[in-house]
Backbone bond lengths (Angstrom), bond angles and torsions (degrees), N, CA, C in turn:
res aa  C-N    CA-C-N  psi(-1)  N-CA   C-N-CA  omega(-1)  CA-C   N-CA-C  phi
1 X - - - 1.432 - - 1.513 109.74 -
2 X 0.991 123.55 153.83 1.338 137.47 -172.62 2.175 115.44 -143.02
3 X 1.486 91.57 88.48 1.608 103.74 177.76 1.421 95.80 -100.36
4 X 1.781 89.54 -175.15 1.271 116.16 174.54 1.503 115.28 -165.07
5 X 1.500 102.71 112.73 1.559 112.90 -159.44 1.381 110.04 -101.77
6 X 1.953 109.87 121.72 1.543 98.29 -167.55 1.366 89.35 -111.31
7 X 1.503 103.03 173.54 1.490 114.58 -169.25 1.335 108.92 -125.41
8 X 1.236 116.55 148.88 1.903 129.63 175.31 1.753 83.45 -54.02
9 X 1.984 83.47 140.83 1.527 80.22 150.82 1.310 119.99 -107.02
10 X 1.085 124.29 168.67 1.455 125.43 -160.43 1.636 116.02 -95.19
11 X 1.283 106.04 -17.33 1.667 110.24 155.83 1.614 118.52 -71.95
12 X 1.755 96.57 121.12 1.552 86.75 174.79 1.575 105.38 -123.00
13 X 1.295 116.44 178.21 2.128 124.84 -163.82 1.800 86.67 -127.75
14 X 1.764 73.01 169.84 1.488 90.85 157.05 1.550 125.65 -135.05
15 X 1.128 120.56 142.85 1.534 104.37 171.85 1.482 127.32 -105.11
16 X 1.080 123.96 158.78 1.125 123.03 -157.99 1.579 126.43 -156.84
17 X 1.298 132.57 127.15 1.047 124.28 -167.64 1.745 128.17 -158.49
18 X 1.762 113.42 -129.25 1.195 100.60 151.47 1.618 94.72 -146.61
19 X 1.496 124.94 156.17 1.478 119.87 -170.30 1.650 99.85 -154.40
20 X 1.661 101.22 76.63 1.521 104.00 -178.75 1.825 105.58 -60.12
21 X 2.000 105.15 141.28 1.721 98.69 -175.41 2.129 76.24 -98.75
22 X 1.231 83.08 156.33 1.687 115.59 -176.52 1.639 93.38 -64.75
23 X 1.390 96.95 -42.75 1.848 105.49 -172.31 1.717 118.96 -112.77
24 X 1.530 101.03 60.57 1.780 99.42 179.21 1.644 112.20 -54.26
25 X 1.495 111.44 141.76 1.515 112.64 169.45 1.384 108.37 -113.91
26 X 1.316 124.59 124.20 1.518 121.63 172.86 1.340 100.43 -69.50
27 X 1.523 112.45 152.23 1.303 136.52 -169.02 1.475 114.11 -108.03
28 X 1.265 106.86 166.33 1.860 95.23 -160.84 0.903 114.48 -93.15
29 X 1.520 128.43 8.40 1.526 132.27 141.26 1.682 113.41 -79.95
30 X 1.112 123.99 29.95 1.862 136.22 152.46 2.001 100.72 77.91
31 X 1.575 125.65 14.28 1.360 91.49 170.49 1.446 82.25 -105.07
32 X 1.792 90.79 -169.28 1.297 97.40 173.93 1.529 115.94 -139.67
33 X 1.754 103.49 122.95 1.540 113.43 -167.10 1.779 104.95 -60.78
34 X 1.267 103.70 123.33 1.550 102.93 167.08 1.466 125.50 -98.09
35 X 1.779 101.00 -0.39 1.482 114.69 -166.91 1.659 98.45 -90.89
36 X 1.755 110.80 -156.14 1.315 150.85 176.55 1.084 125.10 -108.96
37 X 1.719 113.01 116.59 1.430 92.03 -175.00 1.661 125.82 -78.12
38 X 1.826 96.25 -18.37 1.779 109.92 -176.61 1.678 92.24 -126.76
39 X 1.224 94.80 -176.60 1.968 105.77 178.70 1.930 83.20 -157.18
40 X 1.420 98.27 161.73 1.702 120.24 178.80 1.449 80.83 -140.66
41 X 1.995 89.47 128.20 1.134 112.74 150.01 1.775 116.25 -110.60
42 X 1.158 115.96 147.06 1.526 121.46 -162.98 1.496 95.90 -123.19
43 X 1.192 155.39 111.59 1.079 153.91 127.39 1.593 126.31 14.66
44 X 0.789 146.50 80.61 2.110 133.19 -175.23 1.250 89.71 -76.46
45 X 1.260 147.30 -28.59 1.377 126.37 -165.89 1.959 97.02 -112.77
46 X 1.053 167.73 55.12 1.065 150.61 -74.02 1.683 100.41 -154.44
47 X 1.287 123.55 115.95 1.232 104.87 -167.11 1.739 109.68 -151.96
48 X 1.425 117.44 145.37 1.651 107.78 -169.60 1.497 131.73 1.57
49 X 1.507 95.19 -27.90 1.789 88.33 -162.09 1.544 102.12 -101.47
50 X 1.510 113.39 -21.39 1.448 100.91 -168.25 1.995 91.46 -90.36
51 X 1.301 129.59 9.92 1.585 136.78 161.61 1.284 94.35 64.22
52 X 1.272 142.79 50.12 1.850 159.07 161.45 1.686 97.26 30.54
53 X 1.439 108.21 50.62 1.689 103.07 -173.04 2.067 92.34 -142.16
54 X 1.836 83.64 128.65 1.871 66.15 167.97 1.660 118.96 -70.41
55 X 1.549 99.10 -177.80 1.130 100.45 -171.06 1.535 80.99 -134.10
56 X 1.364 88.61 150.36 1.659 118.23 -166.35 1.644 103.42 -99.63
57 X 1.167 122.35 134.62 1.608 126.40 178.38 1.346 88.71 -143.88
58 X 1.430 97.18 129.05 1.465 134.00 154.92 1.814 110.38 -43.89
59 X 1.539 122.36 139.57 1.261 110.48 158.49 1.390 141.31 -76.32
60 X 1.098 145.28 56.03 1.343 171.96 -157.10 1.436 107.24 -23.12
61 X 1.665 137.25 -35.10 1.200 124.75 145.93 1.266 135.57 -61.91
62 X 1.029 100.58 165.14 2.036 103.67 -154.05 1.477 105.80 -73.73
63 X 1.292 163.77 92.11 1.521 152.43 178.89 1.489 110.60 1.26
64 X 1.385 126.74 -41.09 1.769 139.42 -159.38 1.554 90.91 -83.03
65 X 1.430 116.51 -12.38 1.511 86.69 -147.73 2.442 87.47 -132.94
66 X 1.678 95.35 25.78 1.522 73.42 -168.99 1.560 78.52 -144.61
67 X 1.324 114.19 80.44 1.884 126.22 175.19 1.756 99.34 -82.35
68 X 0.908 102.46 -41.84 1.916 121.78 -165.32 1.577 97.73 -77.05
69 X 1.428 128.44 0.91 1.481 108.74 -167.40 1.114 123.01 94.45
70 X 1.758 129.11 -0.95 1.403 112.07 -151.78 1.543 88.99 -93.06
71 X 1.946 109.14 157.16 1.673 121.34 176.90 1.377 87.57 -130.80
72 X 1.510 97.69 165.92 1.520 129.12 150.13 1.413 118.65 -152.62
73 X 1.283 123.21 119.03 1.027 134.84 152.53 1.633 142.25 -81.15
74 X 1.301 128.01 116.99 1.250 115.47 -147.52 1.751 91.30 -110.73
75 X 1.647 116.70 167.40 1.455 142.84 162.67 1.296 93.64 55.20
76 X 1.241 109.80 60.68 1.622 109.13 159.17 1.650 100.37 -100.32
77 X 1.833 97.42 133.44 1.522 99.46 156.99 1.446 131.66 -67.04
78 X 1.660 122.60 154.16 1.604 102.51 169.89 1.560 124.04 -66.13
79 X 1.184 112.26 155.16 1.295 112.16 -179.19 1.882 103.19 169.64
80 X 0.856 125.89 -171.04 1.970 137.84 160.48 1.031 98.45 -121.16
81 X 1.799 106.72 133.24 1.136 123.34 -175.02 2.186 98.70 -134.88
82 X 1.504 87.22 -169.07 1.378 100.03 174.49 1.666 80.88 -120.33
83 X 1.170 103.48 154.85 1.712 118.21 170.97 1.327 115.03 -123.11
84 X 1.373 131.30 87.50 1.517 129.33 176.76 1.257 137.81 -98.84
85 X 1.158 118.94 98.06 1.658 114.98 -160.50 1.614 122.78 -76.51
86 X 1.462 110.05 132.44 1.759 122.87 -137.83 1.316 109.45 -2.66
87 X 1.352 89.98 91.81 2.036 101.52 174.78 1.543 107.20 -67.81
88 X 1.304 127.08 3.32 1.522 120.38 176.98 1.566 116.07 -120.04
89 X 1.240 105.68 -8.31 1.765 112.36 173.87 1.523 102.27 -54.30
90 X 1.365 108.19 106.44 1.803 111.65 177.21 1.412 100.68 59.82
91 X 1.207 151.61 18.50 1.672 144.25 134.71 2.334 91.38 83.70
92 X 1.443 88.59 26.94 1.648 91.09 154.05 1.349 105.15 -133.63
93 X 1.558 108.84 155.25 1.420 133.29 -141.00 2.317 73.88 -116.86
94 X 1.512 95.72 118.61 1.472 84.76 168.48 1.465 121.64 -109.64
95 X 1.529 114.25 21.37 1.301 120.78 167.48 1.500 116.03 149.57
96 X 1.337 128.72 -168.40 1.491 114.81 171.80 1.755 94.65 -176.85
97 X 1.183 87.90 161.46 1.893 106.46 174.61 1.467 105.83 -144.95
98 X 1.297 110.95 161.85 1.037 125.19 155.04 1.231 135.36 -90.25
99 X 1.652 124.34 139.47 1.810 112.65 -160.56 1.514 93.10 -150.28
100 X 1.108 129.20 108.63 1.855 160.27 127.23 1.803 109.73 -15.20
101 X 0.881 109.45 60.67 1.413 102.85 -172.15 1.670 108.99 -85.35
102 X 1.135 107.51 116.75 1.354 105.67 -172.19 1.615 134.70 -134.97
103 X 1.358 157.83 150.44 1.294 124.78 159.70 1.226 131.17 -56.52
C-alpha cells in the first residue's frame, strides 16, 4: 500500500466579525444580545482529519459587550470553510459565509 499521512498544523487564527441574530433576546440584566452564542464551521475542502463534522466554537466575546453583533472565534485551523452562526438555535440555519483562513 502506498499512503500519505498529513498532519494538523499547529498554527491556529481567529475569526472575527459582526453576526446580527434576526431574533435578539434581552437578558435579565436589561441589554439586549444581538449576537451568537456558538458558530459551525464545516470544512469545503473536508478530509479524514477534520472527521466531515462541523466543529462548534464557542462565542469568545463577553455577552455585555456584543449588542451590535460582534463574534470571535478562537483556534481555528487554516483551511476554507462555511461559517454558520448557531446553526441549531431552533433547527433554523440564519445564514453562512465563506472564510479562507490562512497564514
Amino acid at each position: 500500500m502506498d499512503f500519505s499521512i498529513r498532519t494538523a498544523p499547529a498554527t491556529f487564527f481567529k475569526i472575527s466579525g459582526t453576526a446580527l441574530n434576526p431574533t435578539p433576546v434581552p437578558s435579565p440584566l436589561g441589554f439586549v444580545d444581538r449576537s451568537f452564542n456558538s458558530f459551525a464551521l464545516l470544512s469545503v475542502d473536508a478530509h479524514v482529519i477534520d472527521s466531515f463534522a462541523a466543529n462548534q466554537f464557542p462565542n469568545a466575546v463577553p455577552a455585555n459587550n456584543r449588542g451590535a453583533g460582534e463574534f470571535e472565534i478562537r483556534n481555528v485551523r487554516p483551511g476554507i470553510y462555511e461559517l454558520y452562526p448557531d446553526p441549531l438555535a431552533g433547527g433554523v440555519l440564519a445564514g453562512r459565509t465563506i472564510v479562507d483562513v490562512n497564514a
